[in-house]
ZAMARGU-4260 file (C-alpha; in steps of 0.2 Angstrom, whole numbers, plus 5000, padded with zeros to 4 digits):
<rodrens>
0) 4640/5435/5226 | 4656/5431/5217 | 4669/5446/5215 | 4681/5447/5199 | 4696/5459/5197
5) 4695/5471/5185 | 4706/5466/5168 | 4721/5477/5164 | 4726/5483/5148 | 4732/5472/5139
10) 4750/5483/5137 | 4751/5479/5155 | 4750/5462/5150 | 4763/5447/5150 | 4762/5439/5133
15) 4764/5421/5132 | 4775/5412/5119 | 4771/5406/5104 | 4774/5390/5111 | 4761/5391/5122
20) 4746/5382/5119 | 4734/5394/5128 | 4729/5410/5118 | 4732/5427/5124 | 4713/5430/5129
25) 4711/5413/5138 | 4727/5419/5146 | 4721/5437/5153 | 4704/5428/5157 | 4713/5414/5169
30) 4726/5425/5176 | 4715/5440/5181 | 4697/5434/5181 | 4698/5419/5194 | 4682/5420/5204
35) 4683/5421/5223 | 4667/5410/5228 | 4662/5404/5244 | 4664/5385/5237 | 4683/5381/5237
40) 4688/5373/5220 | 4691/5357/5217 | 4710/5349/5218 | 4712/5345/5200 | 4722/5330/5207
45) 4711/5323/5219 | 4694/5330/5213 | 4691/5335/5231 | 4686/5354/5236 | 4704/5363/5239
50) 4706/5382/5246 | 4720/5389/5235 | 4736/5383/5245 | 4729/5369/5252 | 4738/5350/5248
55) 4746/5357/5234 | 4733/5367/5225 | 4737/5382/5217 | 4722/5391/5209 | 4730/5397/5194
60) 4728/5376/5185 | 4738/5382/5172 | 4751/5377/5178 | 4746/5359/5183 | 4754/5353/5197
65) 4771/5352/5206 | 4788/5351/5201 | 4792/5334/5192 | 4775/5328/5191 | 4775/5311/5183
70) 4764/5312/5169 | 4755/5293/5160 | 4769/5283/5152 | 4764/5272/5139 | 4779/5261/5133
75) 4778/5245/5121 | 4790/5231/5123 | 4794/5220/5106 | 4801/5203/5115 | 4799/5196/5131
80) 4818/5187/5132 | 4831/5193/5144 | 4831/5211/5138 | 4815/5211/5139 | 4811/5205/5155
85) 4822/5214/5163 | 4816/5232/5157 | 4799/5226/5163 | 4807/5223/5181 | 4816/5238/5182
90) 4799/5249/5176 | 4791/5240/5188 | 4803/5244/5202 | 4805/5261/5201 | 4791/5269/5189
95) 4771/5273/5192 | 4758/5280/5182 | 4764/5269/5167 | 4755/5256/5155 | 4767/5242/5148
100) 4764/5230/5133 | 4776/5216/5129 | 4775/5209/5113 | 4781/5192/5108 | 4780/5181/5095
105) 4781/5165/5100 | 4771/5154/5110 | 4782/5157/5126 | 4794/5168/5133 | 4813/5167/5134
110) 4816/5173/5118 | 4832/5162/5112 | 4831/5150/5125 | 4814/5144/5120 | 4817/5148/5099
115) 4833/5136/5102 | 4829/5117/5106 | 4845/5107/5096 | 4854/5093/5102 | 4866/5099/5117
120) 4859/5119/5115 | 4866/5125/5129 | 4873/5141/5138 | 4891/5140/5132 | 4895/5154/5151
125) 4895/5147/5167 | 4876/5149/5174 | 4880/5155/5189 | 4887/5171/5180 | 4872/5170/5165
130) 4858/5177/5178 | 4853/5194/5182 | 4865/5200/5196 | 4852/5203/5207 | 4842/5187/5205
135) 4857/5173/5207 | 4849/5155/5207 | 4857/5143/5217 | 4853/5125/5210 | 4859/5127/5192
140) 4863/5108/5192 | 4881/5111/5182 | 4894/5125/5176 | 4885/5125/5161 | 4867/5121/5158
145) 4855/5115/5143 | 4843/5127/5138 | 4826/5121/5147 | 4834/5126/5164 | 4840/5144/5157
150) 4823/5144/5150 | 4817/5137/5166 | 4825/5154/5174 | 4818/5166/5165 | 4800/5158/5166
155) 4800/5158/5184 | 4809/5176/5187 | 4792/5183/5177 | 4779/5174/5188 | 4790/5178/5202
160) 4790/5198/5200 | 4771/5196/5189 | 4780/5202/5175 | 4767/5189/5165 | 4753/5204/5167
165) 4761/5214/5153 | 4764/5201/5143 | 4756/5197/5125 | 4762/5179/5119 | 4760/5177/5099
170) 4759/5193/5095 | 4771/5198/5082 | 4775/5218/5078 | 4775/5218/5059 | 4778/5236/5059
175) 4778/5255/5072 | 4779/5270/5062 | 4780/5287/5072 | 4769/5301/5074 | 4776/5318/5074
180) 4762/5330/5077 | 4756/5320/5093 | 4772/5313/5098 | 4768/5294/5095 | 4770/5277/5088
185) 4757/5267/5081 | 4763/5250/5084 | 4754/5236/5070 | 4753/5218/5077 | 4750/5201/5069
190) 4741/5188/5080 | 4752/5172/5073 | 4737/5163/5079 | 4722/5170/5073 | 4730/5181/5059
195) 4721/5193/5065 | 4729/5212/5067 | 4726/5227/5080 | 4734/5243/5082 | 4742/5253/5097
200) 4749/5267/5102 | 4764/5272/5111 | 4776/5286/5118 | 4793/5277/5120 | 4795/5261/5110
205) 4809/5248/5114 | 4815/5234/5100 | 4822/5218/5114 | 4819/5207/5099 | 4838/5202/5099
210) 4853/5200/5086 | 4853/5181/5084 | 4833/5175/5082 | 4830/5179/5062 | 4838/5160/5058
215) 4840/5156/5038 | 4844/5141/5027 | 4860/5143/5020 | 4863/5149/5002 | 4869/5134/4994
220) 4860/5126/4979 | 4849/5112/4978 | 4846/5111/4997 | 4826/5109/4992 | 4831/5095/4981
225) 4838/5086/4997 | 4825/5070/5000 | 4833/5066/5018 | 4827/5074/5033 | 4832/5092/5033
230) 4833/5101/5049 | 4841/5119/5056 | 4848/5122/5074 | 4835/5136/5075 | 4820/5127/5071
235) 4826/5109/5075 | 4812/5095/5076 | 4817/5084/5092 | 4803/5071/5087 | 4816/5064/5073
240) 4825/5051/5082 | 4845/5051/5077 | 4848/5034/5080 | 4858/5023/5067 | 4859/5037/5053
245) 4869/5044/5045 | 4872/5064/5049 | 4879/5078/5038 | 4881/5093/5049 | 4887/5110/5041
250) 4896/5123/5052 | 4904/5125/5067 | 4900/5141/5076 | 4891/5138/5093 | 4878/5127/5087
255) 4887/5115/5077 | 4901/5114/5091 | 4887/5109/5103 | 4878/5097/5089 | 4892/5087/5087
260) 4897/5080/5103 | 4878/5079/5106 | 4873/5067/5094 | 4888/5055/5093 | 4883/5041/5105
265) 4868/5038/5096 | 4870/5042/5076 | 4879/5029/5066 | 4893/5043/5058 | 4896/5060/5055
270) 4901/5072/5040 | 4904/5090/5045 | 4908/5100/5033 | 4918/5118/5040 | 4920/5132/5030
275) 4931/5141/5042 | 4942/5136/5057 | 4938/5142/5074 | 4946/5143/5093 | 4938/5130/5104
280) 4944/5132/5123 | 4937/5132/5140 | 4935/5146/5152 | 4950/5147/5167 | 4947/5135/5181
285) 4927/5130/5174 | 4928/5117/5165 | 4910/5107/5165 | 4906/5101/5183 | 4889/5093/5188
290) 4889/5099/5206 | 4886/5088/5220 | 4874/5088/5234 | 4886/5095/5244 | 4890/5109/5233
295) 4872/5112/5230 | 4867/5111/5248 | 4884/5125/5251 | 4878/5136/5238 | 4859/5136/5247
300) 4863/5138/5264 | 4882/5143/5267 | 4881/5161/5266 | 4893/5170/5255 | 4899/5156/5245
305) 4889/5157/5229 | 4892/5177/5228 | 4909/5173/5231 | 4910/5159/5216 | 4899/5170/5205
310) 4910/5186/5206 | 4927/5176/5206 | 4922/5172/5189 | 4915/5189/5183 | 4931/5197/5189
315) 4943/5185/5180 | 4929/5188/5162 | 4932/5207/5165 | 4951/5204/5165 | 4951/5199/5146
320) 4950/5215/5139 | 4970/5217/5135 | 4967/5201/5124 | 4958/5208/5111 | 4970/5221/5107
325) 4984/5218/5094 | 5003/5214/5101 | 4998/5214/5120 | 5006/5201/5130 | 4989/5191/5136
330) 4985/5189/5118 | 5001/5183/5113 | 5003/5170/5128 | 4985/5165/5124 | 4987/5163/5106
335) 5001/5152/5109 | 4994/5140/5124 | 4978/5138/5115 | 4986/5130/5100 | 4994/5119/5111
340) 4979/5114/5118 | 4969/5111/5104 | 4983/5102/5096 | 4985/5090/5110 | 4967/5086/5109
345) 4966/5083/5091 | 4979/5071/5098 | 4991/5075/5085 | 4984/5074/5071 | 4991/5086/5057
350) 4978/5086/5045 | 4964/5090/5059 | 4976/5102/5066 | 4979/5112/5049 | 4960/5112/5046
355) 4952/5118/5062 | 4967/5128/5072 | 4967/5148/5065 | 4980/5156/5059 | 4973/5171/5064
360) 4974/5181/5081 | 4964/5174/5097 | 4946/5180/5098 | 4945/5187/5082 | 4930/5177/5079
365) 4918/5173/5094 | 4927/5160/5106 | 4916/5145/5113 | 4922/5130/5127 | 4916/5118/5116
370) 4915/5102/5128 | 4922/5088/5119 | 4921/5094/5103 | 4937/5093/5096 | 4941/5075/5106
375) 4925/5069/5098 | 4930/5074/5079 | 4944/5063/5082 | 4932/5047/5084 | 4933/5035/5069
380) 4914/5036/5064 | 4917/5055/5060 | 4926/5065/5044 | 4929/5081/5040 | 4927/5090/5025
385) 4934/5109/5024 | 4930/5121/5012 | 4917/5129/5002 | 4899/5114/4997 | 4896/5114/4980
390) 4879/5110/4980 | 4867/5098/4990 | 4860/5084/4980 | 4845/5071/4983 | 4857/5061/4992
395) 4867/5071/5001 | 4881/5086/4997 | 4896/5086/4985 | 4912/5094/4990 | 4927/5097/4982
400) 4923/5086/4966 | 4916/5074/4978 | 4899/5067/4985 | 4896/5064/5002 | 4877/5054/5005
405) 4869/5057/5021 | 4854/5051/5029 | 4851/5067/5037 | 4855/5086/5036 | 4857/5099/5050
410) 4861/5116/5044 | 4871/5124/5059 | 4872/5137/5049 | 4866/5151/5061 | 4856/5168/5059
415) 4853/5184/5049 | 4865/5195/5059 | 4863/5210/5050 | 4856/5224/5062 | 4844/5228/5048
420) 4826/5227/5058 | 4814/5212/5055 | 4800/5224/5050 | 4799/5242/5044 | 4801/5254/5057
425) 4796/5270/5051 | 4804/5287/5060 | 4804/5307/5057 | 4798/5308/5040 | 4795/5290/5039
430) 4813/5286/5036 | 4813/5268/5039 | 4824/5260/5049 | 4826/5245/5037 | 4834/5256/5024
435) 4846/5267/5034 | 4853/5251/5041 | 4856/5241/5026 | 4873/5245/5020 | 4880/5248/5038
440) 4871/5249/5055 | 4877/5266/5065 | 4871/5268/5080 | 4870/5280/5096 | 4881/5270/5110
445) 4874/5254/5105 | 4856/5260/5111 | 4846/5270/5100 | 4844/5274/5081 | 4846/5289/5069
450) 4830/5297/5066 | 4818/5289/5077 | 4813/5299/5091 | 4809/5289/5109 | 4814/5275/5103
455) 4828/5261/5109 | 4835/5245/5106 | 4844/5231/5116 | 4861/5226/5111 | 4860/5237/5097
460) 4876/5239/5085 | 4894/5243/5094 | 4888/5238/5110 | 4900/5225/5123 | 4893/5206/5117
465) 4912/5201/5115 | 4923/5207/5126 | 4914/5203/5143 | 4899/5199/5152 | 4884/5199/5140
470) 4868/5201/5153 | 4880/5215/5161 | 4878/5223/5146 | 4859/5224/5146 | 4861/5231/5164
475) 4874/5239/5176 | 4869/5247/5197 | 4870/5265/5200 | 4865/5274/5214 | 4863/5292/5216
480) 4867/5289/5235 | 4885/5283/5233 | 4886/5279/5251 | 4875/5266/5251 | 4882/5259/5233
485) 4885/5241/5232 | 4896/5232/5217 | 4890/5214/5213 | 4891/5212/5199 | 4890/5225/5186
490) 4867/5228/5182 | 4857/5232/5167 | 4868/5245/5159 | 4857/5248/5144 | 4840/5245/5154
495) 4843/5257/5165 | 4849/5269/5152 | 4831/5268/5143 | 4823/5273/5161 | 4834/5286/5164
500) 4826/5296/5147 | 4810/5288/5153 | 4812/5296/5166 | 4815/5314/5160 | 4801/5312/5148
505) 4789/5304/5161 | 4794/5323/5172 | 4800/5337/5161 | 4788/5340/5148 | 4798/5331/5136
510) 4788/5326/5117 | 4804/5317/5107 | 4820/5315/5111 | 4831/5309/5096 | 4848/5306/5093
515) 4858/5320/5084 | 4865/5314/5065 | 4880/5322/5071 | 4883/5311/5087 | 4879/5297/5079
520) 4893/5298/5065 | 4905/5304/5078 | 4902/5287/5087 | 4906/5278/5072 | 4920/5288/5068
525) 4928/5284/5088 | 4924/5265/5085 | 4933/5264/5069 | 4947/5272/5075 | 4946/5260/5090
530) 4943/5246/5080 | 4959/5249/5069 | 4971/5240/5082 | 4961/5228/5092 | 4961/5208/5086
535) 4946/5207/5079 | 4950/5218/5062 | 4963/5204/5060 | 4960/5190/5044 | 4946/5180/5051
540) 4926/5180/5044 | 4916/5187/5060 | 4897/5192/5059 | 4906/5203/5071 | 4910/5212/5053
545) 4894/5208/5043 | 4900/5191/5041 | 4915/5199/5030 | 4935/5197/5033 | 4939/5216/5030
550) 4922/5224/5035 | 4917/5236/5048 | 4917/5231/5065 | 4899/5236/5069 | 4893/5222/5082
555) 4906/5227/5096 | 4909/5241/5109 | 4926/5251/5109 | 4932/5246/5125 | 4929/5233/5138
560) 4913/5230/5148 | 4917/5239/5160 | 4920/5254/5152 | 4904/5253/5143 | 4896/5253/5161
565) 4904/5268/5165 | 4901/5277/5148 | 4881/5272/5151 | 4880/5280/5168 | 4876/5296/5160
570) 4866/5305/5150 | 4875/5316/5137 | 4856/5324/5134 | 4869/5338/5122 | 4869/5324/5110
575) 4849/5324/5107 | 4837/5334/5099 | 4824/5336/5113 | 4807/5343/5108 | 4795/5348/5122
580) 4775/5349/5124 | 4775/5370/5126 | 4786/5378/5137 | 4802/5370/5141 | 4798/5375/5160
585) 4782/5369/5161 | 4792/5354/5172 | 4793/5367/5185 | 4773/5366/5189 | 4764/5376/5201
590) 4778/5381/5214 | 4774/5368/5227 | 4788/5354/5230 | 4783/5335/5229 | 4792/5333/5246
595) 4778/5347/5254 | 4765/5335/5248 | 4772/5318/5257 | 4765/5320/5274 | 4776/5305/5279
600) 4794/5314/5274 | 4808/5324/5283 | 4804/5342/5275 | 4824/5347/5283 | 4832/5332/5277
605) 4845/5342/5269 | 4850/5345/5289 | 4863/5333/5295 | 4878/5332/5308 | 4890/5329/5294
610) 4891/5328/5275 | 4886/5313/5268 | 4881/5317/5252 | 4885/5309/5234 | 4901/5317/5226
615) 4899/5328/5213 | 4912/5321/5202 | 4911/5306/5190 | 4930/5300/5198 | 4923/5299/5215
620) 4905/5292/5211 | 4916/5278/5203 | 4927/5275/5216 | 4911/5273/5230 | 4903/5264/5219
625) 4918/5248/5214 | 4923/5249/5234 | 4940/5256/5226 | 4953/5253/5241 | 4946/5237/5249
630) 4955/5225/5237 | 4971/5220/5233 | 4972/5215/5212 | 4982/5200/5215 | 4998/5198/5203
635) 4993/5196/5184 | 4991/5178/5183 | 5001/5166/5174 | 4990/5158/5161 | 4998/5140/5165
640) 4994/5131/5177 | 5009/5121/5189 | 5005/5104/5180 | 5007/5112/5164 | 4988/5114/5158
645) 4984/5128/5150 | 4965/5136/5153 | 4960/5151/5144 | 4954/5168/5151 | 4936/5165/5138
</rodrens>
C-alpha cells in the first residue's frame, strides 16, 4: 500500500511566487503528498523506471531536470548567402536539441553572388581573404575571381557540412510579427513558385537577407520610354549579346567600374555617364594575378604557404584603420599618391582627370581596385559625360542640353541601401520595424533592433563593412580555454554573438531578450561623436550616409574591425530587457550537475598540477588569444615602393 505524508498547515507552507506557474494547492500537493510506491517513477528524461537519485532523477519534477538543461530551440533564417550559411554552420557545430529553417528567395543560394551575374561581376577582395577563415580554399584560379566560382564556394561549403537540409529555396518571408504572450514569431512566407503561402513559428528569428540585394531602376524620367534594350547590373540578361552596339552605361560604383572594362573588347563604343567622381586603386602588392600551376600546386600541398599568404594580406587590411581618420599621416600620404596614380593612368589627360579624381579625402566613399578601368576610359571608342541625366528618350539619354543615342542601356545604378526592412516586421506592440527605420536606422552594436525581442540581423546599421575585412565582420574565434586559443584570422564576430544569446535562452529559462531604448540611442549617440572626425563625414555622397553628403553615418562601425571583434566578444546582458518563463532560477534545475550525468567525464577536473585556467580579465584573454609577444610589427611601411609605384593599403 502506498504511504503519503501527512499535509502541514498551510502557515508552515513556502508560498510560491506570483510568477510561478503552479498554484499554491498543486504546490502543497507535489511537495508533501509524493507517494512512495514499490514501482520507481519513470525518468521524465528517458521515460525509464528511476529510484529518486538515480541518473539524475529527482522526484520532486517540478523542477525539471539539471542545471543548464538545454531546452527545444527553434530558429528561422531569412537568406541563405554568407551570413546565413555561416550561422547554420556554427548552430550546427555547437548546438543540439534545435530545429533550423532557412529561407531564401531565389532559386539558389549564395545570396548576392547568385542575384549578381553582370559582365566582369566579380569579388573586387583578394579570394584567398574572401572565405570563412576556417574553410580556406586553395585553387581560387586568380587574386580576384568572377562570381560563379565565389558562388561555386559557398554551394560546395553547404553540401560539404549538409547545411542544404535546413534550407528552403523560393520561399520568400513577406512578413514575422512577434508574439508576446507565448514568446514567438509567426513567420509568413510566399512560395515565388507556386504563390502559395504557409505560416511558422519561431523563438529567435535572424534577418541574413543582406544590405545590398533590394536593386532599383534609377529615378530618372522617361527610362520606360527607352525602345533599346534596357538592362540593370542586378538583374542583368546574359543572353543579349553586346557585340557591335552601342552602350550607354550610367554610374560608376562597383558595378559600373567592373562593367566597363568587361564589355569593351566586344561592343562598338561606350557613353558612361558619372554623376560623381570616385577613388579607383588596387590593393598593396595584389594586383590581379592568374596563378600558375605551380603556385596552385604550392598552395595544395606545401604546408604553411597559403596561411601564410592569406594572413599577410589580412594583417596589412587591418592596418588601414588610421586612414579613415581626418589629418592622420596614412591618409594624407595616401590621398596624395593615389592622385598620382590615377592621373598617370588617365595618361594625363586633364579633362578626365578633373572629372573622375575627388576632391575629397581618401575613402570617403567606398574604394574599389577597379582593373583597367580608368586605362580603358582612355580608349577612343569611349566618352564621358559628367553630371546630372536630364531624361532618357526612345533613343537614348540627353545630358547637359544634349542627346546622347544608344543601342543599349545598363543602369549600374545599384540598390536600395536604406536599412529599412523589405517587408514588415512587426515587434512589441507591433511596432513595425519598417517605420522605426525610415527616417534613420539605430541600432544595438550593429546586430539587433529596438523593440523586437529575440531577434537579430547581419551586417545590420554601424557595423565594420568599410574599414576592414567584411566576412570578419560576420564572424570572429573565441575560446573560453585561452590556452588552447589560436588567431587565423579574425571568425564570425556577429554569428557567434547570436549563439551566445542563443545560448542563454536555449539554458536559462529565458522568454525575450530585447534591446533597452536607452542603449540603443547611447550607441548612436558614441557613433556620432566618432563619426565627427573620421573621413567619411568629409564632402563626398556615400550610401554610407543614406546616399546624402551631410547625412548621418549609419552603415559604419566607430572603430576598426578589430576593435568590433573585441567589442563583440561579450555580452553586455545590462543593456537588455530579459523576460523569463517563471522564475528567473528555474535554470538551476533539480540540483544534480550535467557533468554527474556524463558517465564518460572527469568528475575532479578542476584537480591539476598547475593553473591552467582561462584569465579572468578581458586584457589577458586578449593577449592569449592574438599570440601577443610572438611578433615583431615591422616598421610602418612606406607607402612607395623603391621603383617609385605607388600601391594602396585598400
Amino acid at each position: 500500500m502506498a504511504r503519503t505524508t501527512a499535509i502541514p498547515a498551510t502557515s508552515e507552507l513556502y508560498i510560491p511566487s506570483r510568477k510561478s506557474n503552479v498554484s499554491i494547492k498543486e504546490n502543497i500537493l507535489q511537495t508533501h503528498s509524493l507517494p512512495q510506491v514499490d514501482t520507481p517513477p519513470k525518468s521524465p528524461v528517458s521515460g525509464t523506471p528511476q529510484r529518486n537519485g538515480e541518473n539524475g532523477y529527482y522526484r520532486n519534477e517540478e523542477l525539471g531536470g539539471p542545471i543548464h538543461s538545454e531546452r527545444q530551440l527553434d530558429i528561422i533564417v531569412i537568406g541563405a548567402g554568407a551570413s546565413g550559411l555561416c550561422l547554420a554552420y556554427k548552430l550546427q557545430r555547437s548546438f543540439s536539441n534545435f530545429s533550423l529553417t532557412m529561407y531564401e528567395k531565389n532559386p539558389d543560394i549564395s545570396g548576392t553572388w547568385y542575384e549578381n551575374r553582370y559582365p566582369g561581376c566579380a569579388c573586387d577582395v583578394p579570394a584567398h581573404n574572401y572565405v570563412f577563415s576556417w574553410e580556406p580554399k586553395k585553387d581560387w584560379s586568380a587574386v580576384y575571381v568572377g562570381n560563379e566560382e565565389i558562388k561555386s564556394y559557398f554551394k560546395g561549403f553547404a553540401a560539404k557540412y549538409d547545411l542544404n537540409r535546413y534550407i528552403r529555396v523560393n520561399q520568400q518571408v513577406v512578413e514575422a510579427a512577434w508574439d508576446d504572450p507565448t514568446g514567438k514569431w509567426t513567420v509568413k512566407v510566399r512560395n515565388n513558385a507556386t504563390g502559395a503561402a504557409t505560416e511558422r513559428t519561431c523563438d529567435i528569428l535572424v534577418n541574413a537577407s543582406g544590405i545590398l540585394n533590394n536593386w532599383k531602376w534609377p529615378d530618372i524620367s522617361g527610362l520606360d520610354t527607352f525602345r533599346g534594350k534596357l538592362l540593370h547590373s542586378a538583374n542583368y540578361d546574359n543572353s543579349y549579346e553586346l557585340t557591335g552596339k552601342h552602350v550607354g552605361l550610367i554610374g560608376n560604383g562597383s558595378s559600373g567600374i567592373q562593367i566597363l572594362p568587361a564589355i569593351h573588347p566586344k561592343v562598338k563604343a561606350v557613353t558612361t555617364f558619372l554623376r560623381t567622381p570616385t577613388w579607383v586603386t588596387l590593393l598593396q602588392g595584389f594586383e590581379q594575378h592568374k596563378y600558375s600551376q605551380q603556385e596552385l600546386e604550392e598552395f595544395a600541398t606545401k604546408e604553411g604557404t597559403l596561411l601564410a599568404w592569406r594572413k599577410d594580406a589580412e594583417s596589412n587590411v587591418n592596418k588601414i584603420y588610421t586612414m579613415f581618420l581626418n589629418g592622420s599621416k596614412m591618409q594624407e600620404s595616401t590621398f596624395k599618391q593615389v592622385r598620382g596614380q590615377m592621373q598617370t593612368k588617365l595618361k594625363n589627360d586633364v579633362d578626365l582627370q578633373e572629372t573622375l579624381i575627388p576632391q575629397w579625402g581618401f575613402g570617403c566613399r567606398r574604394m574599389t581596385p577597379g582593373i583597367n578601368y580608368l586605362e580603358t576610359l582612355c580608349e577612343d571608342n569611349f566618352e564621358v559625360v559628367f553630371g546630372s541625366i536630364d531624361k532618357i528618350t526612345p533613343d537614348g539619354l540627353c545630358a547637359q542640353g544634349r542627346e546622347y543615342p544608344v543601342d543599349v542601356l545598363i543602369c549600374a545604378t545599384g540598390f536600395d541601401t536604406s536599412f529599412r526592412p523589405r517587408f514588415p516586421i512587426l515587434g512589441r506592440k507591433g511596432q513595425n520595424l519598417q517605420y522605426l527605420w525610415s527616417v534613420e536606422a539605430h541600432s544595438y552594436m550593429g546586430v539587433a533592433a529596438p523593440e523586437q525581442p529575440n531577434y537579430f540581423h547581419f551586417l545590420g546599421p554601424n557595423c565594420p563593412i568599410g574599414s576592414g575585412p567584411l566576412v570578419g565582420a560576420i564572424g570572429e574565434y573565441s575560446r573560453s580555454k585561452c590556452k588552447d586559443c589560436r588567431a587565423d584570422i579574425p571568425l564570425e564576430a556577429q554569428a557567434d554573438y547570436i549563439l551566445r544569446w542563443c545560448d542563454r535562452w536555449q539554458t536559462e529559462n529565458i522568454q525575450s531578450f530585447t534591446p533597452k531604448h536607452d542603449a540603443v540611442e547611447d550607441f548612436a549617440e558614441h557613433t556620432d561623436l566618432f563619426m565627427r572626425d573620421t573621413i567619411w563625414k568629409s564632402g563626398c555622397r556615400s550610401w554610407y550616409k543614406s546616399n546624402t553628403i551631410d547625412g548621418r553615418v549609419s552603415a559604419l562601425w566607430p572603430g576598426s574591425s578589430l576593435h568590433y571583434f573585441e567589442a563583440m566578444q561579450y555580452l553586455r546582458a545590462d543593456d537588455f530587457e530579459v523576460v523569463y518563463k517563471g522564475n528567473r532560477f528555474a535554470w538551476l534545475g533539480n540540483g544534480f550537475s550535467q557533468t554527474e550525468l556524463d558517465k564518460t567525464c572527469d568528475l575532479a577536473y578542476y584537480i591539476r598540477e598547475s593553473d591552467d585556467s582561462a584569465f579572468l580579465s578581458k586584457g589577458k584573454q586578449r593577449q592569449v588569444l592574438t599570440k601577443s609577444g610572438t611578433v615583431v610589427q615591422e616598421p610602418e611601411p612606406q607607402l612607395v615602393d623603391e621603383d617609385g609605384e605607388w600601391r594602396a593599403w585598400c
